[in-house]
The first five atom37 places (N, CA, C, CB, O) and aatype in JSON, in Angstrom:
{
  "aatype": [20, 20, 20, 20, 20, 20, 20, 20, 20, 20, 20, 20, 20, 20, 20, 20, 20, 20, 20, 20, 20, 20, 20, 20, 20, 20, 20, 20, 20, 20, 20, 20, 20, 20, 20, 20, 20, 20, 20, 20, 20, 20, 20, 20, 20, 20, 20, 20, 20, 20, 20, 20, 20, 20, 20, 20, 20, 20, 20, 20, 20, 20, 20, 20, 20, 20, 20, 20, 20, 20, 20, 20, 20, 20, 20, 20, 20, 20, 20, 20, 20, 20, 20, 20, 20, 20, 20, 20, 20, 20, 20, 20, 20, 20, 20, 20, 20, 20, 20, 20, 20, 20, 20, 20, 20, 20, 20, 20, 20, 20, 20, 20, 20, 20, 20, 20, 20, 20, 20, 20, 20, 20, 20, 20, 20, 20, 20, 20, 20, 20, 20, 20],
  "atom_mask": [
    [1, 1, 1, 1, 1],
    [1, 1, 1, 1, 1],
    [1, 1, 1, 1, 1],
    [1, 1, 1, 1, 1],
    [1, 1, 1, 1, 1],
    [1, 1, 1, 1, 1],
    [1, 1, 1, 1, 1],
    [1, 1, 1, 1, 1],
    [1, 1, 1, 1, 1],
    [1, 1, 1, 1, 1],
    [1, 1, 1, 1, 1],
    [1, 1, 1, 1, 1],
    [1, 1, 1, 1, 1],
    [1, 1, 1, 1, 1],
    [1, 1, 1, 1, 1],
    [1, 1, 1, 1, 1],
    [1, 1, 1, 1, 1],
    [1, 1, 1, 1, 1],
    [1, 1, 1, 1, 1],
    [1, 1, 1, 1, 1],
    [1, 1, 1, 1, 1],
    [1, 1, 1, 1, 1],
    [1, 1, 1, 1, 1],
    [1, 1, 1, 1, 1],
    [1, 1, 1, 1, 1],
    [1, 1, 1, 1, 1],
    [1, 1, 1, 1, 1],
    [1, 1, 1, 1, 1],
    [1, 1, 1, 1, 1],
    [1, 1, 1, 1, 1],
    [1, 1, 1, 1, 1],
    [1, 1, 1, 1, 1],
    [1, 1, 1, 1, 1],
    [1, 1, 1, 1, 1],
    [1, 1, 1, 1, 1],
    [1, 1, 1, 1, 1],
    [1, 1, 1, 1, 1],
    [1, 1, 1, 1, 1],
    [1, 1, 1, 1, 1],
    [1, 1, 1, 1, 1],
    [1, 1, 1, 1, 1],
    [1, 1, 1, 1, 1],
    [1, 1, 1, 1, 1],
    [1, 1, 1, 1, 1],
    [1, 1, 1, 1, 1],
    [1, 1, 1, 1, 1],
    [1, 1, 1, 1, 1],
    [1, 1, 1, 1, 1],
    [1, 1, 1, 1, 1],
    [1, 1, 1, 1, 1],
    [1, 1, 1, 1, 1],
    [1, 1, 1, 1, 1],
    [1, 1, 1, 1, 1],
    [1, 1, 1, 1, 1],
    [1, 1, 1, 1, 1],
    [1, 1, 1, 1, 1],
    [1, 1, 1, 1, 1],
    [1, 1, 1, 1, 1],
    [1, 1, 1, 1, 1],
    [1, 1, 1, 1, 1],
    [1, 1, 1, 1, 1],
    [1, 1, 1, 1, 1],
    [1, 1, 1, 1, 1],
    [1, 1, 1, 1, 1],
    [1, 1, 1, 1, 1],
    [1, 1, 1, 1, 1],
    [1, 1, 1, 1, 1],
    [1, 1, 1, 1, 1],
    [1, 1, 1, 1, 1],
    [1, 1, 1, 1, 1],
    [1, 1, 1, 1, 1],
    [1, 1, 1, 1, 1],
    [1, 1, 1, 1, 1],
    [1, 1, 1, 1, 1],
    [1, 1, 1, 1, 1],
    [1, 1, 1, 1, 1],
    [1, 1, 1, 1, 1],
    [1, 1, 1, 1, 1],
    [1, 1, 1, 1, 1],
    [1, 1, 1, 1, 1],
    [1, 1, 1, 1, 1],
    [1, 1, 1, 1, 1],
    [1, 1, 1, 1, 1],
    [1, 1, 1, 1, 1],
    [1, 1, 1, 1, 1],
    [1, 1, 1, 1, 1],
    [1, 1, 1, 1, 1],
    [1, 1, 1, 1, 1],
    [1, 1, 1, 1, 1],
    [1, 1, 1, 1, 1],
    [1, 1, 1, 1, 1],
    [1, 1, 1, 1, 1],
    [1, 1, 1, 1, 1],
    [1, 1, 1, 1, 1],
    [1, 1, 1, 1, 1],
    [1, 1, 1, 1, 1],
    [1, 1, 1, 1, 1],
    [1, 1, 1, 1, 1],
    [1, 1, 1, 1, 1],
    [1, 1, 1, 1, 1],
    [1, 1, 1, 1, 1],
    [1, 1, 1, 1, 1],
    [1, 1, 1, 1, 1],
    [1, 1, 1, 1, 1],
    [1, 1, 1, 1, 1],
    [1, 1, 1, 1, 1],
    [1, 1, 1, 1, 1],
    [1, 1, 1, 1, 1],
    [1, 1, 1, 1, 1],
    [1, 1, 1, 1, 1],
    [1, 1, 1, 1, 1],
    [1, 1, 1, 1, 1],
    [1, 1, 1, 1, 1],
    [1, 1, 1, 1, 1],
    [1, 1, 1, 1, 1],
    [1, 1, 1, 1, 1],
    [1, 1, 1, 1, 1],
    [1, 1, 1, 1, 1],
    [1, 1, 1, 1, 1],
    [1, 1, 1, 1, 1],
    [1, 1, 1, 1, 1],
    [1, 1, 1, 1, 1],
    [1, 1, 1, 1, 1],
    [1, 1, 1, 1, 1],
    [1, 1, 1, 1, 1],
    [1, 1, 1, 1, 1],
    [1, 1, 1, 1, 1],
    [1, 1, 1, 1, 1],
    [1, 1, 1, 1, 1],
    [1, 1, 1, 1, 1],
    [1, 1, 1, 1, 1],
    [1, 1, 1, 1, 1]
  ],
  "atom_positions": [
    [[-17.97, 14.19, 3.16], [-18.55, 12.93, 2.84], [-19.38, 13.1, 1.57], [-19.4, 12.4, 4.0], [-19.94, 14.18, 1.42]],
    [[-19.49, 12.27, 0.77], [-20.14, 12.48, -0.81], [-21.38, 11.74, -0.19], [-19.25, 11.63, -2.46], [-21.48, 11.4, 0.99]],
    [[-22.39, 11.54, -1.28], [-23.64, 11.12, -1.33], [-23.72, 9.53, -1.44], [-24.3, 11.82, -2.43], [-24.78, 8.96, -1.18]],
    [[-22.77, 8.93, -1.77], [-23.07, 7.44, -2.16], [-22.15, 6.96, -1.09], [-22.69, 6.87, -3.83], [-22.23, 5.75, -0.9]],
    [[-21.15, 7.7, -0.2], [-20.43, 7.59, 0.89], [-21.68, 7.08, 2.24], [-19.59, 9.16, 1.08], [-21.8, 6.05, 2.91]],
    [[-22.4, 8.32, 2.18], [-23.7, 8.58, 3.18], [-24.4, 7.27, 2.68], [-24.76, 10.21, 2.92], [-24.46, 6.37, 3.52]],
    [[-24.97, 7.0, 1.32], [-25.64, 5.9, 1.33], [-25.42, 4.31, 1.44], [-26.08, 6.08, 0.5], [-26.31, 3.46, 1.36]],
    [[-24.11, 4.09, 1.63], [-23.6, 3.14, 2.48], [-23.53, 2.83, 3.56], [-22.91, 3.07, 2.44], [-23.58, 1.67, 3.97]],
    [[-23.34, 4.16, 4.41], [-23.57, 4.05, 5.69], [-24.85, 3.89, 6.11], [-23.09, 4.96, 6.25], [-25.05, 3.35, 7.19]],
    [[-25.73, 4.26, 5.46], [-26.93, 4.5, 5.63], [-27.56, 2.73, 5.98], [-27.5, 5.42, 4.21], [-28.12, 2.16, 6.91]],
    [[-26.79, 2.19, 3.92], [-27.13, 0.43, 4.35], [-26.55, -0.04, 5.24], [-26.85, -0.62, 3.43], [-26.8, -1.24, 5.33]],
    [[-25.78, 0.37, 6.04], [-25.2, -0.41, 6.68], [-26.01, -0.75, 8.32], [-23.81, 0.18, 6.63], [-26.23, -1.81, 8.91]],
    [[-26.32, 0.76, 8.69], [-28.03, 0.6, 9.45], [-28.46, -0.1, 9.06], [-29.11, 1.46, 9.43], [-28.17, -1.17, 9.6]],
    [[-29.41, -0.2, 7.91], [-30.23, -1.23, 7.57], [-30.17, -2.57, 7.51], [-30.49, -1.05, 6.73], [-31.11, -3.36, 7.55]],
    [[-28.53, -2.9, 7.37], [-28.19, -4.08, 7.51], [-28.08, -4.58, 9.01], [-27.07, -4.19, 6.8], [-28.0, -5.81, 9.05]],
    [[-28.06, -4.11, 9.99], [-27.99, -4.04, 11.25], [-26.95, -3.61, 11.83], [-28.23, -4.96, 11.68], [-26.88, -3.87, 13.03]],
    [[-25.95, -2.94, 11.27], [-24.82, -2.77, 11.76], [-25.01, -1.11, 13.04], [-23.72, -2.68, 10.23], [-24.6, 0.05, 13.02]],
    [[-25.75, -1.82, 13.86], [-26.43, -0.13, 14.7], [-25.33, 1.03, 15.04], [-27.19, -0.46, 16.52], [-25.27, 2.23, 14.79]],
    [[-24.36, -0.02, 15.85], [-23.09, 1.25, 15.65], [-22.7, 2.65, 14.38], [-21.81, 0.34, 15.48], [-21.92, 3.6, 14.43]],
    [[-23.57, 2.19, 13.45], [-22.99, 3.32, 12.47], [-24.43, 4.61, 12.7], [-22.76, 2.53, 10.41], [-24.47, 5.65, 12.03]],
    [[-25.35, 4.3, 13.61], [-26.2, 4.95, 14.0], [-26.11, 6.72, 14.29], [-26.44, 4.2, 14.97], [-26.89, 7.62, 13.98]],
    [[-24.82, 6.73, 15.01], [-24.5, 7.88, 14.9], [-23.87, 8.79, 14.11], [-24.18, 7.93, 15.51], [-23.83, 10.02, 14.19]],
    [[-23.21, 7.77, 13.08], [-22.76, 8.45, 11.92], [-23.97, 9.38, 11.16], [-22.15, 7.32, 10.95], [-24.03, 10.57, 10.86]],
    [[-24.76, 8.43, 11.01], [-26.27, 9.27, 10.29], [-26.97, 10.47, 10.77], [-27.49, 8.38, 10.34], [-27.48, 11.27, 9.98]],
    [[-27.02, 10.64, 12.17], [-27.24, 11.67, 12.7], [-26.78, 12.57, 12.8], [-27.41, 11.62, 13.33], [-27.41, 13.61, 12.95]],
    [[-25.42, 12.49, 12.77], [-24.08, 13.56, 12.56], [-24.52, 14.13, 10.77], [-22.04, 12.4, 12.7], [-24.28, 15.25, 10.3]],
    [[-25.03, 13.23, 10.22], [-25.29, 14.09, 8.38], [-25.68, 15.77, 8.4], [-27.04, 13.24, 7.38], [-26.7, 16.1, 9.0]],
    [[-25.17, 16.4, 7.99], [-25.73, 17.59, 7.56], [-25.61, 18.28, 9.18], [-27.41, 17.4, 6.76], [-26.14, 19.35, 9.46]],
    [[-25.09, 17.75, 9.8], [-24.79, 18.59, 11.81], [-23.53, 18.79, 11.3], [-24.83, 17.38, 13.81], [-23.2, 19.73, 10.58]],
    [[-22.61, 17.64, 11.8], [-21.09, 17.31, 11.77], [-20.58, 16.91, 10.49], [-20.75, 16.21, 12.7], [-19.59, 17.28, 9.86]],
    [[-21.37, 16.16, 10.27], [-20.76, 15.46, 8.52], [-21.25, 15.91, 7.46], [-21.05, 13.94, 8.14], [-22.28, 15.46, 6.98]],
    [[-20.58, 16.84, 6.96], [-21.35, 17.23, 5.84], [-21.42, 16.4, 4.56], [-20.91, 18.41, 5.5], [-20.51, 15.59, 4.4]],
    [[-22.21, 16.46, 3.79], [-22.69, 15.66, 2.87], [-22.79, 16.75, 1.47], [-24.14, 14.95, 3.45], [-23.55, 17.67, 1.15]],
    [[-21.75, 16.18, 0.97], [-20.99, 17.53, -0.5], [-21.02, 16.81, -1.64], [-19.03, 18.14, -0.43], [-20.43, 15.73, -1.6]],
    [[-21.56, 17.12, -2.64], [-22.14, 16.59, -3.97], [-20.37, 16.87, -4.52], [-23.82, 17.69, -4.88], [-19.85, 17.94, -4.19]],
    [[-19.69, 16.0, -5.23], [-18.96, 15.95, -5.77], [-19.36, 16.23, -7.6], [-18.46, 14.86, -5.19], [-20.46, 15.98, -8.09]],
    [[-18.25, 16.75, -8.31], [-17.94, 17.38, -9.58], [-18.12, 15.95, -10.42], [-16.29, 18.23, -9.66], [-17.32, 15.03, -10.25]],
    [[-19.31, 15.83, -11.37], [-19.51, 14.98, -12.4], [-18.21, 14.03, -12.87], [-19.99, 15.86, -13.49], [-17.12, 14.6, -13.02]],
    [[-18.28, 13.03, -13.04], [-17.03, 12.24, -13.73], [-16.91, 12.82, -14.88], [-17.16, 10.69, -13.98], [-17.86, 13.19, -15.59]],
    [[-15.36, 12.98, -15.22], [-14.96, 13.3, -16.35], [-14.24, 12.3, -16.84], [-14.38, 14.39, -16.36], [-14.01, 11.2, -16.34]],
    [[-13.77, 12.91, -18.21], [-12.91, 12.05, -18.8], [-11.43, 11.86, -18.06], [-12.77, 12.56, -20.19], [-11.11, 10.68, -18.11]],
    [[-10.89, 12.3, -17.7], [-9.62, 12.66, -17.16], [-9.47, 12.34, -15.61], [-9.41, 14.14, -17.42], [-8.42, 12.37, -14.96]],
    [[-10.7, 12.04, -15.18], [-11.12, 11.17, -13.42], [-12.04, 10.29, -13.69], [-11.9, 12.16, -12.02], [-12.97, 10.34, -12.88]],
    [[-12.15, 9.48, -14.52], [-12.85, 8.03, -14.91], [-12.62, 6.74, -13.75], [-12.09, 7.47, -16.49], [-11.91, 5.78, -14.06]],
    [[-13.11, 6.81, -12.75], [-12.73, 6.1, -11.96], [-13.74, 4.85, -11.26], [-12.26, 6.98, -11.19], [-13.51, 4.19, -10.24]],
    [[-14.82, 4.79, -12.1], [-16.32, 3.71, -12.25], [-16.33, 2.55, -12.46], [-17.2, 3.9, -13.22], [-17.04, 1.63, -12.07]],
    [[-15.07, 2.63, -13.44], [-14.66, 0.63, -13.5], [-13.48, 0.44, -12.8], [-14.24, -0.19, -15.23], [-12.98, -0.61, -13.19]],
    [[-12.74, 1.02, -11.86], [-11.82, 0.81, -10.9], [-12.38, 0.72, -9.66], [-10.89, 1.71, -10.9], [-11.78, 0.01, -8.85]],
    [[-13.23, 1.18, -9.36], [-13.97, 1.37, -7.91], [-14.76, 1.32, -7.49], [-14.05, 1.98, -7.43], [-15.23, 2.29, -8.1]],
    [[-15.95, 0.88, -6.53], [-16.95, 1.22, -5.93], [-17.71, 2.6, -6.06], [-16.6, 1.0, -4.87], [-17.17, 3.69, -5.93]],
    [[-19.06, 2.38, -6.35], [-19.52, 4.36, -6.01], [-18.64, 5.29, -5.03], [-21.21, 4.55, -5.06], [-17.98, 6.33, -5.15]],
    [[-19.04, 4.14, -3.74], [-18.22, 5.26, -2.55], [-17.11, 5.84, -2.33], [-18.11, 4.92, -1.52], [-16.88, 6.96, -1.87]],
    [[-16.24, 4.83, -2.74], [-14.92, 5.0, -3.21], [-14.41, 5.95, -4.32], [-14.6, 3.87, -3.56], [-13.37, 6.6, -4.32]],
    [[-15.53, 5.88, -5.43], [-15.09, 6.95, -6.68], [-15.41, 8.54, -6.32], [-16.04, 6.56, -8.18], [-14.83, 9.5, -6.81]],
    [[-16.61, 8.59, -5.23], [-17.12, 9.63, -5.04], [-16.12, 10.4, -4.45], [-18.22, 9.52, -4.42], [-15.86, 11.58, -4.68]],
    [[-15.4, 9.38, -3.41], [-14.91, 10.19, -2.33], [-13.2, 10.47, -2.93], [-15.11, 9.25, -0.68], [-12.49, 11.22, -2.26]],
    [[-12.72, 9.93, -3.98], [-11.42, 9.61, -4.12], [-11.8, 10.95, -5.63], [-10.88, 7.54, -4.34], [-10.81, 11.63, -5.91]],
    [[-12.44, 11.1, -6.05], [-13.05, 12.15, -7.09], [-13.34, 13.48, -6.15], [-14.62, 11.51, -7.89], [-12.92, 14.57, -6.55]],
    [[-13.84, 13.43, -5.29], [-14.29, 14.79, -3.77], [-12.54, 15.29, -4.03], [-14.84, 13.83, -1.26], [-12.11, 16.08, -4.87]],
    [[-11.78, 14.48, -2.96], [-10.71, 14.77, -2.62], [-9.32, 15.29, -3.56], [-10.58, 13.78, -2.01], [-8.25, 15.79, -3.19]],
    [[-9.87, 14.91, -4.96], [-9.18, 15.03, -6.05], [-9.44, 16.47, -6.18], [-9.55, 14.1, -7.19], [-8.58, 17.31, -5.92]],
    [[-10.58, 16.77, -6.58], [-11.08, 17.83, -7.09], [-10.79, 19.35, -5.8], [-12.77, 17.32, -7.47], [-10.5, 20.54, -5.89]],
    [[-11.06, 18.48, -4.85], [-10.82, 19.7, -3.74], [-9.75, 19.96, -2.8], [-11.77, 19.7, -2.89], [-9.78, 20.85, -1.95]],
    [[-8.54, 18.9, -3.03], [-7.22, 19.44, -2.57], [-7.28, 18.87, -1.62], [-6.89, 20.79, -2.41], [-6.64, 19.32, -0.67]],
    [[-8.03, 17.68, -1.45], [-8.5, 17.08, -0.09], [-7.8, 15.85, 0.35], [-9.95, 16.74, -0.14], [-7.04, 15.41, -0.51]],
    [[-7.85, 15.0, 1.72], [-7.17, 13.52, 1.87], [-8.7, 12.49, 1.82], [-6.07, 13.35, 3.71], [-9.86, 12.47, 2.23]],
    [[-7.83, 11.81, 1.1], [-9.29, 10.57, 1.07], [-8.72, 9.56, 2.4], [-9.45, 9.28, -0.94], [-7.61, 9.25, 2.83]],
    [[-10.48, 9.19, 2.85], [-9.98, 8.36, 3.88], [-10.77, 7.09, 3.67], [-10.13, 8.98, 5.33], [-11.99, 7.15, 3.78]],
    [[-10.1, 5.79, 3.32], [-10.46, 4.5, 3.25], [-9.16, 3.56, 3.27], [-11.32, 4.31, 2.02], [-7.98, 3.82, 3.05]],
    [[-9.87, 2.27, 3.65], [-9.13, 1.58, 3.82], [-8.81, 0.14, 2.56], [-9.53, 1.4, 5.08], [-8.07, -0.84, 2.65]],
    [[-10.06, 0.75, 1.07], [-9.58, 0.1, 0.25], [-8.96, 0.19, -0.8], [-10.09, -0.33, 0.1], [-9.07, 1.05, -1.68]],
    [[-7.75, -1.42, -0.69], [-6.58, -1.26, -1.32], [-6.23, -0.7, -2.76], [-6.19, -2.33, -1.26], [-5.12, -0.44, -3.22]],
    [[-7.44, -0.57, -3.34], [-7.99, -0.03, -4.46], [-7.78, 1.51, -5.27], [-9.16, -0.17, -4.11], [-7.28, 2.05, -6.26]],
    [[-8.61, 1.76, -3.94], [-8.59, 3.26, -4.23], [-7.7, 4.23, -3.1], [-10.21, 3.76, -4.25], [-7.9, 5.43, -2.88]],
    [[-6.72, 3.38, -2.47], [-5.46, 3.58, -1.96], [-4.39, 4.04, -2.84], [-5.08, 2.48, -1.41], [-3.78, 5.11, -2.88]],
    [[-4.29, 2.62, -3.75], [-3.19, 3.02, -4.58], [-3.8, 3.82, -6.12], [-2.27, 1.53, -4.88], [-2.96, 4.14, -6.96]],
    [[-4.74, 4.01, -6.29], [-5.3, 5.08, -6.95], [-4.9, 6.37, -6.92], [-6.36, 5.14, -6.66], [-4.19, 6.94, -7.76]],
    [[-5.44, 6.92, -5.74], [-4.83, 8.03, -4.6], [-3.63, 7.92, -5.24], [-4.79, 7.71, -2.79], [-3.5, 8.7, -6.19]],
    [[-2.7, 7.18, -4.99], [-1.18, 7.65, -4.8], [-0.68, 7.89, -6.32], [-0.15, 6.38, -3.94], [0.01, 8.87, -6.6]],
    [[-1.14, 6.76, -7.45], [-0.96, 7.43, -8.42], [-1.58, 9.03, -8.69], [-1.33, 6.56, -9.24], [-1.06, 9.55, -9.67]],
    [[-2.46, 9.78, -8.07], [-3.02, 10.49, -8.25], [-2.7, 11.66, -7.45], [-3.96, 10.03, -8.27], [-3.3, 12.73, -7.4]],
    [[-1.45, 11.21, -6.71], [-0.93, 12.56, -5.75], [-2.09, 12.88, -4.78], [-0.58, 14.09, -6.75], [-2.12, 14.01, -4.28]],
    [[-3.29, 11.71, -4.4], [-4.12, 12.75, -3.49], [-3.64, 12.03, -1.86], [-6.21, 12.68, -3.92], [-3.47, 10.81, -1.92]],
    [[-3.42, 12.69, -0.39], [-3.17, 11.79, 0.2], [-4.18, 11.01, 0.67], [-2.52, 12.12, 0.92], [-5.35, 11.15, 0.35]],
    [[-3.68, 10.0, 1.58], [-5.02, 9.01, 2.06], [-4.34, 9.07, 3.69], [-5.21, 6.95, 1.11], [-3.16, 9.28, 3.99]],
    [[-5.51, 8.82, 4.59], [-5.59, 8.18, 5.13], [-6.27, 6.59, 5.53], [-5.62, 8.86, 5.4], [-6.82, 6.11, 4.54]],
    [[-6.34, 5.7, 6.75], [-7.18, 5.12, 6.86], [-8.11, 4.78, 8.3], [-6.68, 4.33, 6.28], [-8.48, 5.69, 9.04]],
    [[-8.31, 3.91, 8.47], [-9.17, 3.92, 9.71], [-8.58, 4.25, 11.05], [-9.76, 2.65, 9.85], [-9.2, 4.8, 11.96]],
    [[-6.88, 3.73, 11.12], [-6.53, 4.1, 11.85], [-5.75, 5.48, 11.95], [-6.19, 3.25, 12.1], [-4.95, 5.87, 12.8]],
    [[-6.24, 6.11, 10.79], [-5.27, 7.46, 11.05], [-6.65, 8.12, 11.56], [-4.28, 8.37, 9.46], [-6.47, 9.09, 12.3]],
    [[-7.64, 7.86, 11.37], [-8.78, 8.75, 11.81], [-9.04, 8.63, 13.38], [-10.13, 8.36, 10.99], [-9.69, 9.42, 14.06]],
    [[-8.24, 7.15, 13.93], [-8.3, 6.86, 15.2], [-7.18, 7.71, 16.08], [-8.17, 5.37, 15.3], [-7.14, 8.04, 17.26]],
    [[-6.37, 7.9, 15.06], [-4.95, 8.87, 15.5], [-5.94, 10.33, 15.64], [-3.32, 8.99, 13.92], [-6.44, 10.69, 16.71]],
    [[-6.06, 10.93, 14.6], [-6.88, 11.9, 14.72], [-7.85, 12.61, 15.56], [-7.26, 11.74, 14.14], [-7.83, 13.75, 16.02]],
    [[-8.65, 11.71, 15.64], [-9.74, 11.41, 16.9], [-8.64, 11.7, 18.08], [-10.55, 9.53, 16.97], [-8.29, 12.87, 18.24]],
    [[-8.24, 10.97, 18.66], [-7.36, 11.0, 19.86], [-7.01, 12.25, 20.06], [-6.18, 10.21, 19.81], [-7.42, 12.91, 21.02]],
    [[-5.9, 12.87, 18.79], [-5.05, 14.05, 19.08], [-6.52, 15.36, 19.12], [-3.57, 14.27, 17.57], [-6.41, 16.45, 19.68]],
    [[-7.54, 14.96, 18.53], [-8.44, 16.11, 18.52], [-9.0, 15.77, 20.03], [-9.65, 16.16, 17.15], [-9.87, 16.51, 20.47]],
    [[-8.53, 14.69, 20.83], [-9.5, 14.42, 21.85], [-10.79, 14.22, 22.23], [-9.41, 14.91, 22.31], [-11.53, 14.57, 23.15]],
    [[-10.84, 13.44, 21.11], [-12.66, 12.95, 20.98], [-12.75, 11.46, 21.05], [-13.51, 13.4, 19.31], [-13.82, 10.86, 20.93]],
    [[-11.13, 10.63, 21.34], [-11.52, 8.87, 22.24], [-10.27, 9.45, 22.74], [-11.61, 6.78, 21.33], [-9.71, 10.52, 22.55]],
    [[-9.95, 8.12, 23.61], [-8.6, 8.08, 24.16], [-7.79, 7.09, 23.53], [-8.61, 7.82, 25.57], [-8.4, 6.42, 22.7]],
    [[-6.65, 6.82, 23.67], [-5.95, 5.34, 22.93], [-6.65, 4.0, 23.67], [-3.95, 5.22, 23.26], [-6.96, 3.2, 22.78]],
    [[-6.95, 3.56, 24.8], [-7.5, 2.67, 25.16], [-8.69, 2.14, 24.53], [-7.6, 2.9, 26.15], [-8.88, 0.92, 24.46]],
    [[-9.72, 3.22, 23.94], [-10.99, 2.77, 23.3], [-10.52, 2.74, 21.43], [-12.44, 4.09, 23.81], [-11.07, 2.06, 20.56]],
    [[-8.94, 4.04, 21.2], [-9.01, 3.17, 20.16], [-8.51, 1.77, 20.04], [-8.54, 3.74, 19.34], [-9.08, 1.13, 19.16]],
    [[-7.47, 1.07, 20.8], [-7.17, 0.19, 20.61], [-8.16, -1.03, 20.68], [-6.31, 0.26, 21.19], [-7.97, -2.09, 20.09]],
    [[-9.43, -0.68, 21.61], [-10.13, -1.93, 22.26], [-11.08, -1.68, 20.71], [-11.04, -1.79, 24.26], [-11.68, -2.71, 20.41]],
    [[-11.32, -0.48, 19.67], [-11.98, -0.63, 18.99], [-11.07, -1.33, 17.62], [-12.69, 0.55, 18.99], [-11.67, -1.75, 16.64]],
    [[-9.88, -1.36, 17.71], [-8.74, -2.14, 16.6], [-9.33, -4.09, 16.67], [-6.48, -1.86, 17.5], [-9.58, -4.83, 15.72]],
    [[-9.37, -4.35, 18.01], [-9.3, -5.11, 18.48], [-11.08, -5.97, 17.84], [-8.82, -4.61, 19.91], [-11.15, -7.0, 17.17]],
    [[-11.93, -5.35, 18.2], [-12.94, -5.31, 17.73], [-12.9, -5.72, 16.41], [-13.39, -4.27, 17.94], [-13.38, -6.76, 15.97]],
    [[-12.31, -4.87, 15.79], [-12.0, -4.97, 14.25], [-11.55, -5.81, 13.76], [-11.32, -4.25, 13.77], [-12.08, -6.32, 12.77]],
    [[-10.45, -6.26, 14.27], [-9.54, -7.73, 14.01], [-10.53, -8.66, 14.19], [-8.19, -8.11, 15.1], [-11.1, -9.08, 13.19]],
    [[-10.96, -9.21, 15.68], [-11.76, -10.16, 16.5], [-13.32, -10.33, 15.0], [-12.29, -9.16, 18.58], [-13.68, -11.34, 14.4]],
    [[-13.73, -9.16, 14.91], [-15.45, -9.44, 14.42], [-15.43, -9.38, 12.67], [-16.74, -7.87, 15.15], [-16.19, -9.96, 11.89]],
    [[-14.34, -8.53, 12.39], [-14.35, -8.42, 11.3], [-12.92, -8.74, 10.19], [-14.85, -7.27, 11.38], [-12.96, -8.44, 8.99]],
    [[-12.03, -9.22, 10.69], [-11.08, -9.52, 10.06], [-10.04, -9.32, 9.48], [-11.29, -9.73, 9.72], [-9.25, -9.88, 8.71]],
    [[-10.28, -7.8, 10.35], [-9.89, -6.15, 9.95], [-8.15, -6.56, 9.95], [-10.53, -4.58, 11.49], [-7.7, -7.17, 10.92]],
    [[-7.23, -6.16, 8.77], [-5.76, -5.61, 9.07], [-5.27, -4.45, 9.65], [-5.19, -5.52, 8.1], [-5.4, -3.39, 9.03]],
    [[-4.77, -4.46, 10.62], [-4.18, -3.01, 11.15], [-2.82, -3.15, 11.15], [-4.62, -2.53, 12.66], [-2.3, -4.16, 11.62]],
    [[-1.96, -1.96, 10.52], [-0.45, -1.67, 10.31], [0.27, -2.6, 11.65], [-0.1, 0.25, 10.41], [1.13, -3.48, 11.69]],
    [[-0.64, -1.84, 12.75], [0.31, -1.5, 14.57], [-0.48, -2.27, 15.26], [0.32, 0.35, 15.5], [-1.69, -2.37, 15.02]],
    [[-0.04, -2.72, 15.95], [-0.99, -3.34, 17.6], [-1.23, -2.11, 18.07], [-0.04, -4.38, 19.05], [-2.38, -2.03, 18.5]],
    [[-0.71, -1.26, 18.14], [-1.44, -0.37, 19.2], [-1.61, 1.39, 18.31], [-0.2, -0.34, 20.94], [-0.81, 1.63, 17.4]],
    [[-2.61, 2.39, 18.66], [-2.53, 3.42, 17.85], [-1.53, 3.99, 18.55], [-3.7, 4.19, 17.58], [-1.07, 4.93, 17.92]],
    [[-0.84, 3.77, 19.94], [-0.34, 4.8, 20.59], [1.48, 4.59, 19.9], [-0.71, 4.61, 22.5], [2.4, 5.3, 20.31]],
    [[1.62, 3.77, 19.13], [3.05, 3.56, 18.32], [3.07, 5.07, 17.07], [2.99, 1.58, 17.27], [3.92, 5.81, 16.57]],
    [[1.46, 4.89, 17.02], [1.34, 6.31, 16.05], [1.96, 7.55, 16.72], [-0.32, 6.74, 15.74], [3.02, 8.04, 16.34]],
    [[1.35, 7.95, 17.57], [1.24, 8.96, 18.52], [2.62, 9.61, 18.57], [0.76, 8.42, 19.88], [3.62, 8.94, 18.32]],
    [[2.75, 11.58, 19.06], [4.0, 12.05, 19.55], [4.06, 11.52, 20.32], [4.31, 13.15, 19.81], [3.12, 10.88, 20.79]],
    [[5.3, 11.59, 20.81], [5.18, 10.99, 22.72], [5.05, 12.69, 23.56], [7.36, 9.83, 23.5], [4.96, 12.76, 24.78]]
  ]
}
């Protein structure tokens, strides 16, 4: 996670969004928080993107890494850029196969997403992701 990644989440507490509560506590435990390599000329990516987005799509560049967001932006950025991406629901795939939710809470949290926030998801369900 970069620094302007963390400080989004951070507003987003502040904005009331409490669920991201545990993200913050996880900083520097679970989530590490990694200063990304100065913009250069050759990763100019400040008038295409958001901080969080440049930080993290610049992180992943630089370190052989997958960026994970879900905007369309710095999606197809990424792809011109050979870096892979995921998005919210591959982290829900993830989660699962690491066994840290089950498909039921991710789906009821898709659902959530759609219902409160307006959210697009590929699949109705994560378990279409899934091996069998």
């Amino acid at each position: 996670m970069t620094p302007a990644v963390r400080d989004e989440i951070e507003q987003g507490v502040d904005f009331g969004h409490e669920y991201l509560t545990s993200a913050v506590e996880a900083f520097d435990e679970e989530l590490t928080v990694s200063d990304v390599p100065p913009e250069t000329g050759r990763m100019s990516l400040g008038k295409r993107l958001d901080p969080g987005e440049t930080e993290a799509l610049r992180g992943a560049f630089e370190r052989d890494g997958t960026l994970a967001t879900d905007d369309l932006a710095a999606r197809r950025l990424a792809t011109e850029l050979d870096v892979p991406v995921t998005g919210s629901v591959g982290l829900l795939v993830l989660g699962i196969k690491r066994e840290h939710i089950d498909s039921e809470t991710a789906d009821e949290w898709i659902d959530i997403w759609r219902t409160e926030r307006g959210y697009y998801a590929p699949v109705e369900s994560v378990s279409e992701l899934l091996d069998e």
